[in-house]
N, C-alpha and C positions, 0 to 999 in steps of 0.2 A: 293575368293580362294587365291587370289594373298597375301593379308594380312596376312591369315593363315599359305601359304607357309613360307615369311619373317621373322613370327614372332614380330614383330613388337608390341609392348604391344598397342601403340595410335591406328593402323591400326585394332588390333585386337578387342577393343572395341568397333571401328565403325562397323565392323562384326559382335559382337554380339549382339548391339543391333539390324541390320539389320534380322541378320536370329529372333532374339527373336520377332521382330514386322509380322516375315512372320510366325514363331512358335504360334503368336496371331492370326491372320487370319487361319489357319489351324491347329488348333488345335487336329486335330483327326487323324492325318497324324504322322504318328511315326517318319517319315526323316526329321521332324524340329525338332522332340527334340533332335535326333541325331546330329544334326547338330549345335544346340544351346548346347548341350553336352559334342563336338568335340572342342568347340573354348572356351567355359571354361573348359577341360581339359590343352589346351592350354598356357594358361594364369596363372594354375600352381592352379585353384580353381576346389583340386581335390573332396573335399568334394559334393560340388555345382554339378559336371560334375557326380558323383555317383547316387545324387538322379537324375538327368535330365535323365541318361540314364533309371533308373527304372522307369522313366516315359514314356519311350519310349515301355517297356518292356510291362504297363498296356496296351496301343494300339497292338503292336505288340508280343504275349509274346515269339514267337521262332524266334523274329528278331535275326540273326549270330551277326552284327554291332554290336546293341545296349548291346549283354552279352559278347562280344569283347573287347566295350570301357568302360563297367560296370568293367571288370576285372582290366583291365589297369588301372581305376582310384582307383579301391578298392586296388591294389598293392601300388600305389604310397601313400596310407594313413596306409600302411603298415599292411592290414587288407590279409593276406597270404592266412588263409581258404577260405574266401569268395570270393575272387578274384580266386581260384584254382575252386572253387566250379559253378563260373560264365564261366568258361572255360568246363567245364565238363558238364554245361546245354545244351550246345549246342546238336540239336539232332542226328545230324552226326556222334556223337564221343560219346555217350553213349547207352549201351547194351540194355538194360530196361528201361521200361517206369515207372518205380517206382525208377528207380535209376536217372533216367532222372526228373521226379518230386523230387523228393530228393535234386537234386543239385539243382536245380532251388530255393526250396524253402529256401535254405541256400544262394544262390547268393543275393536274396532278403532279406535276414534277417528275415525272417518268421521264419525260426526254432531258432533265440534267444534264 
């Protein structure tokens, strides 16, 4: 935590590979990919931190986090739809369940 707070690029890579060796061991656990996600967002590898999150997404698909940091990192790769569209999956904040698969399958890139 502490590394991630600083930012520190050296401290941050020891982080990742730490959560990435506990993202190995539990792999079916969605809060490491989050997590291994979270600190390559971090380190500015927003592409890397997109797919991690949609890997979070396959374990958990109505993880909040995971179509949170999915958006975030789809913004910063200047992908506007998709990132808007991973904000609107969430189930909290969408009407319909068809509008709710809709977004989701556009946050994922399914509907390409």
């Amino acid at each position: 935590f502490e590394s991630r707070a600083e930012k520190e690029p050296q401290r941050l890579l020891l982080a990742l590979e730490a959560a990435e060796r506990a993202r190995a061991r539990e792999a079916w656990d969605p809060a490491q990919w989050i997590a291994v996600a979270a600190i390559e967002a971090q380190l500015g590898r927003h592409a890397v931190a997109a797919r991690t999150y949609a890997g979070a997404l396959t374990r958990n698909p109505w993880s909040g986090r995971a179509l949170s940091g999915r958006a975030g990192a789809l913004r910063a790769l200047g992908r506007r739809i998709q990132a808007e569209a991973c904000a609107d999956a969430h189930p909290l904040e969408t009407r319909s369940g068809s509008a709710l698969r809709r977004s989701r399958s556009v946050c994922l890139g399914e509907a390409d």
